[in-house]
N, C-alpha and C positions, 0 to 999 in steps of 0.2 A: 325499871320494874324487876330485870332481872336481878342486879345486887340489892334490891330487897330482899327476893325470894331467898338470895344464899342467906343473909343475915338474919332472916326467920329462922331459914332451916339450921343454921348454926345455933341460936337461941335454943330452939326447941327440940333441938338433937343430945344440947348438955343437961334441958328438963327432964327427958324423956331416959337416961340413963340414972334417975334417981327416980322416976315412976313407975305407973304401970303402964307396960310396954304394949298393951292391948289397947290403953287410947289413943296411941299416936301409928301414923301409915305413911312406910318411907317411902318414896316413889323417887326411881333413877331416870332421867328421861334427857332427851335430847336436847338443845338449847333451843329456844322460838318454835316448843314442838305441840302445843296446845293453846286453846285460849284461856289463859289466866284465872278469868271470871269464874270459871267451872271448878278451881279446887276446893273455893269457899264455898261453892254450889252443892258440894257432895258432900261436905258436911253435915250439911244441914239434912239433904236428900238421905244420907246415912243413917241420922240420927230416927230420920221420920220412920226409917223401912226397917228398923232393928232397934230404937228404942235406947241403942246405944251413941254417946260421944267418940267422934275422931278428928284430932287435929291430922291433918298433912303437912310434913316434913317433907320437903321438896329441895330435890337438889339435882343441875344437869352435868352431862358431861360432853364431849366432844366427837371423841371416836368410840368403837364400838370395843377395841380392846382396851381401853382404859377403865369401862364400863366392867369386864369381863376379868380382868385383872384384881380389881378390888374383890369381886365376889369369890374367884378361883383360888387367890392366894392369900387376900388380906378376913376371906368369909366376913365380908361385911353382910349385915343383914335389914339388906333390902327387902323390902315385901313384895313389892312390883317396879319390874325394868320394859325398857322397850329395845331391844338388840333387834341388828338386821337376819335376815334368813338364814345365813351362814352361822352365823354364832348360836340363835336359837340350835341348828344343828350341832354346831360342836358344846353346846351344853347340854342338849338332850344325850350325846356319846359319853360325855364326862359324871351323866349321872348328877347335876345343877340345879334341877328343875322337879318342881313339884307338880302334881296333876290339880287342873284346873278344874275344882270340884264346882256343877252345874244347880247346886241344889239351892234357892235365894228363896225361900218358904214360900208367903205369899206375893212376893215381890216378882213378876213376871223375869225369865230368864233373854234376856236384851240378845245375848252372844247369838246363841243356836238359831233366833229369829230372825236377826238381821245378816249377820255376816254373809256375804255372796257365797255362791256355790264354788264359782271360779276361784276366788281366794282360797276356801277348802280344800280346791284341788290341787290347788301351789303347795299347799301345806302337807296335802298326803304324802309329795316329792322330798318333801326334805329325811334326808336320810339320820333318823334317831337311834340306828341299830337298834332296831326293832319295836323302838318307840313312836307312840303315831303323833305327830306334831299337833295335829287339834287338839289333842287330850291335856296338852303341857304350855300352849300358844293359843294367842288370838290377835290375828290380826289388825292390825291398825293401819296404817298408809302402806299404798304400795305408786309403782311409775315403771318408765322405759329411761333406757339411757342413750340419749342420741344428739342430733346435732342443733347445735341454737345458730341461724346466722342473720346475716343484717342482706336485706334485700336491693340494697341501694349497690352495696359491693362485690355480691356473690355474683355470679352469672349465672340463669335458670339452668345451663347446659352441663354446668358441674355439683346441679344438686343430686341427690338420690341415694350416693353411695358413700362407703367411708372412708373410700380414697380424695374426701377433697380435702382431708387432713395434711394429705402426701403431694399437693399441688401446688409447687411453687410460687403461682401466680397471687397466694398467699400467704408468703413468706414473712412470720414477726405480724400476722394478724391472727395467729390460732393461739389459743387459748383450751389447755386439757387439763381435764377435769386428775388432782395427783392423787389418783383413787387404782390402784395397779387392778385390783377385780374387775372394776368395771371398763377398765382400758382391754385387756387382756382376753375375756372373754368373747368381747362384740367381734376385737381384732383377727380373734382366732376363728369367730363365724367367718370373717371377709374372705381369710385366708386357707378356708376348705371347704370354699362351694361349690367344686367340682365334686369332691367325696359326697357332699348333702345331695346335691342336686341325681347323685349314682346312687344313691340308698347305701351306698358304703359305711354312713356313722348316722346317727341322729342329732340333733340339736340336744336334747338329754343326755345323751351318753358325750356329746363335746363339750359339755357344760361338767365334766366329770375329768376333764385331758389333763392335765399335767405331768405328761413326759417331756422327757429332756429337748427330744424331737420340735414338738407344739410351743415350748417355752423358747427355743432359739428362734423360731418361724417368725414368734411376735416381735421380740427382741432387735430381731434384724430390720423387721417392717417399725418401731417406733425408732430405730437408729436412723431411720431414713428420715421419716418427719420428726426430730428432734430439732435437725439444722432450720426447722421454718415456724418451730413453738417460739412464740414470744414469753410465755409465760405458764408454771404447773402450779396451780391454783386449788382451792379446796372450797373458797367461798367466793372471791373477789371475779370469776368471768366474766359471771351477769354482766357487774358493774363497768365492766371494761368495754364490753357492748354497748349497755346503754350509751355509754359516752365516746360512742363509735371510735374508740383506741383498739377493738381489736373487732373482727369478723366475722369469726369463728371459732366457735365452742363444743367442744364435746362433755357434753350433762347430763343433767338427769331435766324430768321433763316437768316438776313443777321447778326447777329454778327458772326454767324457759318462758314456761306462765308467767311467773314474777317479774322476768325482766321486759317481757313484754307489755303487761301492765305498763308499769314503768317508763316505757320508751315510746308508748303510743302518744300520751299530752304532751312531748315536747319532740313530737319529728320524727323519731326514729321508727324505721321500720325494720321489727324483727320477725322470724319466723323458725319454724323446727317442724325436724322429720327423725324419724326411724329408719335408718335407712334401709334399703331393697334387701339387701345381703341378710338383715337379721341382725338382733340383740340381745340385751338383759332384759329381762323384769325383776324389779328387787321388791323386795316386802321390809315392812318392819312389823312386829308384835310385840301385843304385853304378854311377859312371862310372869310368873311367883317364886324365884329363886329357891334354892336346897335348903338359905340359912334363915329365911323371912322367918318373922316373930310375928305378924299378924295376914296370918291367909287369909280370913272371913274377909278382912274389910279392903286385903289385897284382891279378893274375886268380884267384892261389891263394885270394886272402883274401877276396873275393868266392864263389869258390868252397864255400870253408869253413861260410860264413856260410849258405848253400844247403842246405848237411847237415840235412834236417829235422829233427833232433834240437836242433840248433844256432838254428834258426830258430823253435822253437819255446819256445825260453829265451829268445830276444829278447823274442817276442810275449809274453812274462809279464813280463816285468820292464816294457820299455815300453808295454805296455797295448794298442796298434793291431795292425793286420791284418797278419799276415807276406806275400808275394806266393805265398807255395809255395801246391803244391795237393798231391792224392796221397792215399794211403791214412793214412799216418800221421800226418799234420794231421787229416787228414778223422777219426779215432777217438779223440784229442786232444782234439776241442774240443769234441765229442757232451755234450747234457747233458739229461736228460727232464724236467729243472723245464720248461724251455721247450718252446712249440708247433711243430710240425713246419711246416720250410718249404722251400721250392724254393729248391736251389742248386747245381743241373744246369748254370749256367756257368761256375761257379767247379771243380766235383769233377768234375763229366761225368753221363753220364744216369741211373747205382747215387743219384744224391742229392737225386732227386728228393722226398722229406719225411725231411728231418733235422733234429734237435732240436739248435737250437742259440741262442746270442744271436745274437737278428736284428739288432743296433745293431752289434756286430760284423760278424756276415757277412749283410746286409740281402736279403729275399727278390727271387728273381728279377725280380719286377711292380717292387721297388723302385728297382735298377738298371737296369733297362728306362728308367725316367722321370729318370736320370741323364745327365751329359755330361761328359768331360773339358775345363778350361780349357786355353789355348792362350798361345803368346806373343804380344803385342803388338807386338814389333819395335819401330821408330820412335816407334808413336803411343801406349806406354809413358806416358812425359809424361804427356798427355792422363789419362790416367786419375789418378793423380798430384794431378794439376789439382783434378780432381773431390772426389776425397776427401778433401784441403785445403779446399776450398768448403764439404763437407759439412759436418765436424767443426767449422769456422768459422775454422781454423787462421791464417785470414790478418784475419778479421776482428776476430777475440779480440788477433792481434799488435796491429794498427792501434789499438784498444783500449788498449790496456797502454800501447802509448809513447805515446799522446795522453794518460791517465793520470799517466806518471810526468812528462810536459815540463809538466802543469799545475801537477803537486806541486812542480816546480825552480822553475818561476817564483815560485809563491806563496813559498816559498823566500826566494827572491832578494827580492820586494819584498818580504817581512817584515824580511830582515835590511837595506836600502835605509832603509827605513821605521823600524828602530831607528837604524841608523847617523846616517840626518838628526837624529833626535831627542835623542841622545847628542849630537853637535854643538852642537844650539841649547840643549839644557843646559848645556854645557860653554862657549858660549861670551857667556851669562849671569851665571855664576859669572865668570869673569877681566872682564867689566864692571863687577862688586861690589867685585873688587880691586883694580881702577882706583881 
């Protein structure tokens, strides 16, 4: 389904530059990041609510700076993206982003009614220099990033924390997530809960660290569990879990969902925590990019997606947290397998013990000891840096071509070394014929 979609939007990307660019709405989005059904959906929904036609040009991408690279250098004109929290902030600093006008005539406004309060409040965080991120963003999926392990192999006695990365007894069964923000941050909560626990720093303000100091601190603690990763992964942990090749994973918490799913019809028993010490919470949002060429139906289609009905056929197909809140999420997700827990910031004070998956919607205490990551601006690099160091990336190079120039030479003086030899054979033989 997906190399349809590109093949569409290839088709109707070469239409659309000899059209008018008012019917057609380019949407950059993540891969497997919505349910399909719904682009044809809003067409239609478009057409009814404005009277006007729009095709959707749809096309994904992978990481978030590839996403941010076409629009920053190449000004492609996107109408509507979905970037993580970080980048929504380093586009709101670069002046990227357009304001997300709220005005849909008679069409009720979906955003302002449904989006949770708690997302809002993630968003007032993000630093826009002086820009207020609701104005320019709307939320779509957010999660925690913590630990996925297999029950059969962990010991209860080394769950909780984030040292069971760092535990031998696990050595070539861990699996981390090669994502440096989300490694980097949880690690540096681990690694300054004396300071948190004195009121020395906040999790906000550590969620802001990037000195040289806090960058070696991590550095040293992933060199240590380097020697027991089997594998630095972007999508393949899960799977490695499921198929109990590996034990432990550091994730995010719908891959955890998914794999669990997954692992439950045939045996496997998996599980995930946030651990004690503290973590990330990441968001992603639709933006409307600097260079979009249709904002109307880039805000309707944001809009759309808002319709809790709508948002909650996202959250099934792709597995993570939708940003809506409301009554009909909230009766949705209800389930009595599960223990009732506190999620009064997310619904409001009626949700106070709801039966739900916590790994999804993680209880209140749990987000309490949460923090949003931020951008690094400039000292980006730096971090970069680090995670090349860690993973050995430059030492494993240095390796390889000292490697292959030893195998050229030997090479060369083997073939040196017959060629002389051939010679003084050859030139023994025409002595004989002399």
């Amino acid at each position: 389904m997906k190399r349809l979609f590109t093949l569409l939007a290839a088709l109707l990307l070469v239409v659309s530059c000899s059209s008018d660019r008012s019917k057609y709405l380019k949407v950059y989005n993540w891969g497997d990041y919505i349910d399909e059904a719904l682009i044809g959906e809003f067409e239609q929904w478009y057409y009814e609510q404005t009277g006007e036609e729009v095709k959707i040009i749809y096309q994904t991408f992978d990481i978030n700076e590839t996403m941010l690279s076409k629009i920053e250098k190449g000004k492609e004109d996107f109408d509507v993206v979905c970037p993580s929290d970080y980048i929504i902030e380093r586009m709101l600093r670069d002046d990227l982003l357009l304001p997300i006008d709220r005005d849909f005539g008679d069409t009720p406004n979906y955003i302002d009614d449904n989006i949770a309060p708690y997302i809002r409040e993630c968003f007032d965080k993000i630093d826009g220099s002086g820009k207020n991120a609701n104005d320019y963003s709307v939320g779509y999926m957010w999660g925690t990033t913590g630990i996925l392990y297999n029950k059969k192999y962990v010991d209860e006695e080394d769950l909780g924390s984030w040292d069971i990365i760092r535990n031998p007894k696990y050595a070539n069964k861990i699996f981390i997530k090669d994502a440096p923000r989300d490694v980097y941050s949880p690690i540096l909560i681990y690694l300054k809960q004396d300071e948190l626990k004195a009121g020395k720093v906040t999790l906000d303000e550590l969620m802001y660290d990037s000195s040289d100091e806090s960058i070696a601190a991590v550095e040293n603690y992933m060199k240590e569990v380097k020697n027991l990763v089997a594998g630095w992964e972007a999508d393949f942990g899960k799977d490695q879990l499921i198929q109990e090749r590996g034990w432990i994973n550091l994730t995010w918490s719908g891959d955890a969902v998914w794999a669990m799913g997954e692992a439950d019809p045939i045996g496997v028993e998996l599980d995930y925590y946030v651990p004690e010490e503290g973590s990330n919470v990441w968001f992603d949002g639709w933006v409307i990019p600097k260079y979009a060429k249709n904002p109307k139906a880039a805000k309707y289609f944001i809009n759309f997606l808002c319709i809790p009905e709508n948002a909650l056929r996202n959250m099934d197909i792709v597995g993570y947290v939708v940003a809506n809140g409301g009554d009909v999420i909230l009766d949705a997700i209800q389930d009595e397998k599960y223990e009732a827990i506190d999620l009064t910031y997310f619904f409001g004070p009626e949700a106070d013990s709801v039966h739900v998956n916590p790994i999804l919607y993680p209880d209140k205490s749990v987000v309490d000891r949460c923090a949003m990551m931020h951008d690094w601006g400039d000292e980006t690099p730096k971090l970069i840096a680090m995670w090349s160091r860690v993973k050995g990336n430059e030492s494993s190079n240095v390796i390889t071509i000292v490697i292959i120039c030893v195998f050229v030479l030997l090479l060369v003086a083997f073939a040196l070394r017959r060629s002389i030899s051939k010679s003084r054979r050859g030139g023994h033989k025409k002595g004989k014929k002399k």
